[in-house]
C-alpha positions, 0 to 999 in steps of 0.5 A: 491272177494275183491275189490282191486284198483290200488295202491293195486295192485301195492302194491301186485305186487312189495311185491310179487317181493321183500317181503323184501321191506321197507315201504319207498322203497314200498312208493315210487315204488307206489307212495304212503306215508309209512303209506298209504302202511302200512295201504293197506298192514294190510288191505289186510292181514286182508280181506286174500288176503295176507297170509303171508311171507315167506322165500324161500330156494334153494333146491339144494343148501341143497342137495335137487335135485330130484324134483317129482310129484306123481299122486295118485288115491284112493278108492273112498270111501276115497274121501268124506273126501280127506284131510283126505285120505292123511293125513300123507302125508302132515304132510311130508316134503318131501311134498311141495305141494299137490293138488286134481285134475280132470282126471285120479288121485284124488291127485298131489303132488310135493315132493322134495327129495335128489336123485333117491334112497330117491323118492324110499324109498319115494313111496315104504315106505310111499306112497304105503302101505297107505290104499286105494290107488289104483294107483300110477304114478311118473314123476320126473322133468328133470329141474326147469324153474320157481316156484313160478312165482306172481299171475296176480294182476289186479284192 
């Protein structure tokens, strides 16, 4: 783990908040000068603890209004290799994330979809004739309280 203080939590904590802060705006909710921010934000950039920037879209808003998680099991031979095993799934993007978990399923994905009849042609055209899947469970959201919430960041 990195070592972070408190000015790089503060750091952290309000770019997660709003990626779009200028430096001057971040100096100040930080107490620190511009390039003091500057430098602590390529310094956590270099050392990985941020990854990137990114814009976030509404999907509803795009016509996206169907949000499912697929729980997906697989032969077990699949899993010495698991990205492999769903491979052609992440290059989808009806995929937005995808997560290999304990229980009774080997994978959990999040996909997100138009309508109930796009989630089917989903799972009946792509999920189901893929090799090696053994068993597959479908829950679809009835309503979306948060996504994306910031990560505890703590000194």
């Amino acid at each position: 783990m990195i070592n972070i203080d408190r000015f790089d939590s503060r750091i952290l904590r309000a770019l997660q908040r709003d990626a779009r802060l200028t430096l001057g705006a971040l100096a100040e909710a930080v107490s620190l000068s511009p390039s003091q921010c500057s430098r602590r934000i390529a310094r956590l950039e270099k050392e990985g603890i941020i990854e990137g920037h990114a814009l976030r879209l509404n999907p509803e808003a795009l016509g996206l209004k169907v949000t499912a998680f697929i729980f997906l099991s697989v032969d077990k031979g699949r899993m010495a290799a698991p990205r492999e095993a769903v491979a052609e799934l992440l290059a989808r993007d009806e995929v937005i994330d995808c997560h290999t978990v304990t229980g009774s399923h080997d994978f959990i994905l999040r996909v997100v979809v138009a309508d109930l009849a796009e989630l089917s042609r989903f799972l009946s055209t792509t999920i189901s004739p893929m090799a090696g899947i053994r068993d597959i469970a479908t829950q679809v959201a009835m309503d979306t309280l948060k996504v994306n919430g910031p990560l505890r960041v703590t000194p």
